[in-house]
C-alpha positions as CSV (number, residue, x, y, z in Angstrom):
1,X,35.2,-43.2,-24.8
2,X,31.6,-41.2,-24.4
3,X,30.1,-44.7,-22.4
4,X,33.5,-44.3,-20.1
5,X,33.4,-41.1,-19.2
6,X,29.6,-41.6,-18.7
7,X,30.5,-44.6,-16.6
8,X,32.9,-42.3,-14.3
9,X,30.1,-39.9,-14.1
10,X,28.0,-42.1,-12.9
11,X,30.1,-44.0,-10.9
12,X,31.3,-40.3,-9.4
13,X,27.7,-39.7,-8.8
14,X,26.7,-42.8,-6.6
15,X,30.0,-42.3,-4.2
16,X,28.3,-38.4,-4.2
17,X,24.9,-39.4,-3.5
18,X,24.9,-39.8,0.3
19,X,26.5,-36.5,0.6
20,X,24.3,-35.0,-1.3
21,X,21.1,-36.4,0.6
22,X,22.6,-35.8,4.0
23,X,20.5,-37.2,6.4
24,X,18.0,-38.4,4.5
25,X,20.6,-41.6,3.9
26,X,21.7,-41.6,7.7
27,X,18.2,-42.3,8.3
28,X,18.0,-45.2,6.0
29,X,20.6,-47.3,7.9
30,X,19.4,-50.5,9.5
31,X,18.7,-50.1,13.0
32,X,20.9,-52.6,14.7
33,X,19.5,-55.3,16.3
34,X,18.8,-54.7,20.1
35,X,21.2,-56.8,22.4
36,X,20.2,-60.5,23.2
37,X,18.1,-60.7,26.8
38,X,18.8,-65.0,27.2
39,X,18.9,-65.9,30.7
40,X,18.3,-61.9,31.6
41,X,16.0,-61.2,34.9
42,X,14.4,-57.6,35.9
43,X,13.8,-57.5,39.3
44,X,11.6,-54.2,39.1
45,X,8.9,-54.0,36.9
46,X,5.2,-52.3,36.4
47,X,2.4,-54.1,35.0
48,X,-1.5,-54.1,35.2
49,X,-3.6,-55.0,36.9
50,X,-2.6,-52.0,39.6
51,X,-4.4,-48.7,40.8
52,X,-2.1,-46.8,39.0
53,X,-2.2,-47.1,35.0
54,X,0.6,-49.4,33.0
55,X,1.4,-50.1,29.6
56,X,0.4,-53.5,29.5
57,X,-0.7,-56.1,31.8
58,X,1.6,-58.9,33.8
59,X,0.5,-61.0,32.0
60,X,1.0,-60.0,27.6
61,X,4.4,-58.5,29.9
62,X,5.1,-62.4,30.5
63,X,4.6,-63.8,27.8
64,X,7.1,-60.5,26.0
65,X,9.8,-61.7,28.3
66,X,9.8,-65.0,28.1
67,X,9.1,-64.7,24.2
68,X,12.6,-62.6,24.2
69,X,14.2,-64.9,26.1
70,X,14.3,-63.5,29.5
71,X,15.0,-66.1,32.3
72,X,12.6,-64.0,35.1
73,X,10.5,-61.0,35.8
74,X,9.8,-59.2,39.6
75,X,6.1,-57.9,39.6
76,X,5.9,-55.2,41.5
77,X,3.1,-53.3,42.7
78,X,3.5,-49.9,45.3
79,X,0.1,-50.5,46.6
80,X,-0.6,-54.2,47.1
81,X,1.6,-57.7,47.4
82,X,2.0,-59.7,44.1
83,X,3.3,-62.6,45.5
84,X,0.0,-64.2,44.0
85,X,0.1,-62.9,40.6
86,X,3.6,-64.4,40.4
87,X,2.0,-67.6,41.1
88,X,-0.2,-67.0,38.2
89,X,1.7,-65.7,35.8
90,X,4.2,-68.9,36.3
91,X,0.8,-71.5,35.4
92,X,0.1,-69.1,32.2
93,X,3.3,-68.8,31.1
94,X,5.6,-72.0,31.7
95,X,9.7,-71.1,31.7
96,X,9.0,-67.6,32.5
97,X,10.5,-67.3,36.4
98,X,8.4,-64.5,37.7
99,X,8.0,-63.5,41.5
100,X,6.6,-61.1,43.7
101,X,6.7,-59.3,46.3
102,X,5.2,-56.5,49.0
103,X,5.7,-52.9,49.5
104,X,5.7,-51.6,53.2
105,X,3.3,-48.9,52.0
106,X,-0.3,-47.7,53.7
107,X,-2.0,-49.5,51.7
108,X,-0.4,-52.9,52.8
109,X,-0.6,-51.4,56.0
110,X,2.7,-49.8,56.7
111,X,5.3,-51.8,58.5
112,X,3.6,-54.6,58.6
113,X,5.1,-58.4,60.2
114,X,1.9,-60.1,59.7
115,X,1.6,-59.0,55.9
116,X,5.1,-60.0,55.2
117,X,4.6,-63.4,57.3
118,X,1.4,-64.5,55.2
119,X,3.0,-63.2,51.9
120,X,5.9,-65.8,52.4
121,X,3.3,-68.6,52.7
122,X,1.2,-67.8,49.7
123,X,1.2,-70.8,47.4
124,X,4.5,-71.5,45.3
125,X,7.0,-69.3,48.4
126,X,7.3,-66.9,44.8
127,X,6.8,-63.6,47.2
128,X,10.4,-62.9,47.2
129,X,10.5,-59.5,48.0
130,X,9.9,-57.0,50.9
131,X,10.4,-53.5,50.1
132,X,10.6,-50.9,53.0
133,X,8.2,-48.2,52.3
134,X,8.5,-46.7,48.9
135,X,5.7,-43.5,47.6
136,X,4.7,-43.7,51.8
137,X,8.0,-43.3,52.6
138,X,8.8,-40.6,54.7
139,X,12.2,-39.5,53.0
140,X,9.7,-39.5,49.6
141,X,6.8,-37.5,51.6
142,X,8.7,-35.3,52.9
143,X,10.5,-34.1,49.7
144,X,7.2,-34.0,47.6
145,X,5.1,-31.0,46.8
146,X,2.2,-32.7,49.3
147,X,4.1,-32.5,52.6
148,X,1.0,-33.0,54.9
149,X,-0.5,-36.7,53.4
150,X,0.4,-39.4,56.0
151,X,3.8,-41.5,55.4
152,X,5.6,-44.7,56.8
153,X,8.7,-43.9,59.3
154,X,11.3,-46.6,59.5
155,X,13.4,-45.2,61.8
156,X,13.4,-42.7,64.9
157,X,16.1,-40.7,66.4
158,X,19.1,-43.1,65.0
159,X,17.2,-46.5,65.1
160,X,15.3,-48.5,63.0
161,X,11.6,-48.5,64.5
162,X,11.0,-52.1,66.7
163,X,8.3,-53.2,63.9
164,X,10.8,-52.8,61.3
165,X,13.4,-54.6,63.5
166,X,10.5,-57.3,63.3
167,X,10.5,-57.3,59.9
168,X,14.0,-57.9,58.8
169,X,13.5,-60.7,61.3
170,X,11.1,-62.6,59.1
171,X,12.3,-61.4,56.2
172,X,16.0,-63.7,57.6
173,X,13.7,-66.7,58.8
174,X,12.1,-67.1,55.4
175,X,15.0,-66.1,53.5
176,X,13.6,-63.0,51.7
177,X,15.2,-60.3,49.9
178,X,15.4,-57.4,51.5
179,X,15.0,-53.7,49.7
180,X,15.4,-50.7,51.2
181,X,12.4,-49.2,48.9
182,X,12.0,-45.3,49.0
183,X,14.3,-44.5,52.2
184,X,16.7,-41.8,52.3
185,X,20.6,-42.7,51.7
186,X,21.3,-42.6,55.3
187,X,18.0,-45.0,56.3
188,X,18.8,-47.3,53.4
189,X,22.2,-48.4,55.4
190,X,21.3,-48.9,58.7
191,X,18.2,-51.2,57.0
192,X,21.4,-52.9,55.5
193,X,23.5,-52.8,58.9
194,X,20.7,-54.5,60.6
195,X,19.8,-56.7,57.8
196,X,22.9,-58.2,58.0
197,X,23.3,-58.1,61.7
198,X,20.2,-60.6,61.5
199,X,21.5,-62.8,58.8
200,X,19.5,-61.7,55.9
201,X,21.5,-63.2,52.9
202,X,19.6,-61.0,50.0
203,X,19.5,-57.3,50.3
204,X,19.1,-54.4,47.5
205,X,19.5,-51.0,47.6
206,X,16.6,-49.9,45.6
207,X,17.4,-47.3,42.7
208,X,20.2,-46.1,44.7
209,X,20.6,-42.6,42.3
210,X,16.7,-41.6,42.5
211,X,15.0,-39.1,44.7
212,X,14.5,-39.1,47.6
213,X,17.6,-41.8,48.0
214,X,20.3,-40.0,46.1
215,X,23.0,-42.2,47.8
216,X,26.9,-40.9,46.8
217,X,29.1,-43.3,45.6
218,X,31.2,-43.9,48.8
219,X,27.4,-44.7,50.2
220,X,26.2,-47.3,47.8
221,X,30.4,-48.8,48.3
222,X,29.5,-49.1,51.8
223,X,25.9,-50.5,51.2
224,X,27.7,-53.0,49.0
225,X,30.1,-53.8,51.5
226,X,27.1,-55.2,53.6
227,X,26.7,-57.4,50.7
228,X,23.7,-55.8,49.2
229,X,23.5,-55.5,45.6
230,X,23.2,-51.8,43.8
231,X,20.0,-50.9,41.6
232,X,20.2,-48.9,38.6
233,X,16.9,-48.5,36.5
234,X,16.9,-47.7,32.8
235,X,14.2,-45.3,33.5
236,X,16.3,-42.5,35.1
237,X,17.9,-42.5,31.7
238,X,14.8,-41.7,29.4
239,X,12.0,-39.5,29.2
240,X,12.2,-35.5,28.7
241,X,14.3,-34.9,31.4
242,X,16.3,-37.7,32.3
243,X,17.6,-37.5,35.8
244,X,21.3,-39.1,34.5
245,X,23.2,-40.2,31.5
246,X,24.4,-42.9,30.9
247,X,27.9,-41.8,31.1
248,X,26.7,-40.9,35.1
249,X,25.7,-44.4,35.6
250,X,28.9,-46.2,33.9
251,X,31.2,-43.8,36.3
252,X,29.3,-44.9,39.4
253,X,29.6,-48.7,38.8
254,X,32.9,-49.0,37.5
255,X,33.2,-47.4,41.2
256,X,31.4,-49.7,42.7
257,X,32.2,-53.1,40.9
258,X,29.7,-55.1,38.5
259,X,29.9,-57.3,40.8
260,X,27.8,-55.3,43.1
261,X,25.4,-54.0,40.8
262,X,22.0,-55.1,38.8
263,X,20.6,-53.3,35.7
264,X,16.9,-53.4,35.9
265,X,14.2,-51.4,34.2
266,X,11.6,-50.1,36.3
267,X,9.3,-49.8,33.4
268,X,5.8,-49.8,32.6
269,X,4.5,-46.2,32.3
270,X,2.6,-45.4,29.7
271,X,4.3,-43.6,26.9
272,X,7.9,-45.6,27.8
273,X,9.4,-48.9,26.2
274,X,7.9,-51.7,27.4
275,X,10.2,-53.8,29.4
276,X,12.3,-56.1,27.1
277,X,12.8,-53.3,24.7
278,X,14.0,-51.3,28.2
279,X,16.4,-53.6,28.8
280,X,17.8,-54.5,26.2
281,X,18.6,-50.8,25.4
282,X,20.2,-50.4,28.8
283,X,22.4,-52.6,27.9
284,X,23.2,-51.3,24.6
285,X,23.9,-48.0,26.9
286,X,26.4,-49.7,29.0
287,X,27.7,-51.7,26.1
288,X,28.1,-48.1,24.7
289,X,30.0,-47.4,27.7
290,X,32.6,-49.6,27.3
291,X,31.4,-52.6,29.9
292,X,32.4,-55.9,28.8
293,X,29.8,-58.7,27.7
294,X,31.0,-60.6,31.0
295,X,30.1,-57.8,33.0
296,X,27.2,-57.0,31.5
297,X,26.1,-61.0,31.8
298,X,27.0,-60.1,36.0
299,X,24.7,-57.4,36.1
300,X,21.6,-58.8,34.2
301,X,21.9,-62.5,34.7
302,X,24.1,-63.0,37.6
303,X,23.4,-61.0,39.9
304,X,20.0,-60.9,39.6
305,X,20.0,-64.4,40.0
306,X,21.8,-64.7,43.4
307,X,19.1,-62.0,45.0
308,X,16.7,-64.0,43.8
309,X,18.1,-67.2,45.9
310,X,18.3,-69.1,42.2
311,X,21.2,-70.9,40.5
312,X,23.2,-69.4,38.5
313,X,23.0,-70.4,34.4
């Protein structure tokens, strides 16, 4: 009788125990795993070497992705073309699709036709990318604290600038993509208008939430209806003040339609995730969120995968 009643007490006393420890046992749960990234591409990411500092370099970030699975990484740079490096990391790091790109920033001389035209002869054709300007931009310069540094126009009273017109015509003849980088909501869709109006077949709206762009959702519909894809970047979600929830993002695409959108990180600050682990949270998020595996394949494998001009897996 004493060893069953001691046998209730102590059974009594194990179903108590994570009750009585509080969070001390919540802590102790298993993380769960972080979401599988097979066949995933992120078409915006940060890496060394660059004049600004990164949390790795391109190439320990290529040999991450491809270690996790990841079909393809963008190198991006805000300061100098990458089509190169791209070329590089591919001999280093066999499987991995990477590819670059070029920012219509000063440094890269602004709007720039000859830059673009040499980037999409660099050995391999893996400069993929042109993004109108992005820190240069003027929608970016003129809502910073430093109003008076120089910036890159795209447009002038309605129109798109002749040298961007150029642009957008070699970014169709080579069959680049073409992203409307740093420009405000309003210059973002007539980049899109005459980027389709010259037969461009691969178009993003660059982080269509962030400052400066802050595009509404009837905006990025209509940027979509040029048959540009959307960008959302894990890193608006994070830090100490993150500029959205996700919540914010989930109520925007389900506006727009997965089929419309990409998921990429932007990643490579110091002090944030690296890139897979970026990722792969994000799509926790929207998992979170309620989106579907399928749509969630759309948005990190498939779609990526059509701007990139590459087959779908």
């Amino acid at each position: 009788m004493e060893r069953r009643i001691s046998g209730v007490m102590s059974a009594a006393l194990v179903l108590a125990l994570p009750a009585l420890i509080g969070g001390f046992a919540r802590a102790a749960q298993p993380t769960p795993p972080l979401p599988s990234l097979a066949g995933t591409i992120d078409v915006h990411t940060h890496s060394e070497p660059d004049s600004t500092k990164r949390v790795l370099d391109v190439f320990a970030l290529a040999k991450l992705a491809h270690s996790r699975g990841m079909r393809g990484i963008v190198i991006k740079s805000h300061y100098e073309p990458t089509a190169s490096i791209a070329y590089l990391v591919r001999q280093a790091v066999p499987g991995l699709e990477a590819f670059g790109g070029i920012t219509m920033d000063r440094a890269n001389g602004g709007i720039n036709p000859a830059a673009v035209e040499n980037m999409a002869k660099v050995t391999g054709g893996w400069g993929r990318i042109v993004w109108m300007p992005t820190f240069d931009s003027e929608a970016a310069v003129r809502s910073s604290t430093d109003q008076s540094r120089p910036y890159v126009s795209v447009a002038r009273d309605g129109d798109l600038l002749p040298q961007v017109k150029e642009v957008i015509a070699i970014i169709a003849k080579h069959g680049l993509v073409l992203a409307t980088g740093h420009s405000s909501a309003d210059e973002g869709l007539m980049l899109l208008r005459e980027g389709r109006k010259q037969g461009v077949r691969h178009m993003i709206v660059t982080h269509a939430t962030n400052a400066p762009i802050k595009m509404t959702v009837p905006q990025m519909q209509e940027a979509a209806r040029t048959g540009a894809f959307i960008e959302f970047c894990y890193l608006s979600l994070i830090g100490q003040r993150p500029q959205f929830t996700a919540g914010d993002f989930a109520r925007m695409i389900r506006a727009i339609g997965p089929e419309s959108v990409i998921l990429s990180t932007d990643l490579g600050q110091p002090g944030n995730p690296v890139h897979p682990d970026g990722l792969a949270a994000f799509i926790a998020a929207m998992s979170g969120e309620g989106f579907s595996q399928r749509d969630l394949a759309i948005m990190t494998r498939d779609n990526p995968a059509r701007l990139l001009d590459l087959p779908i897996q």
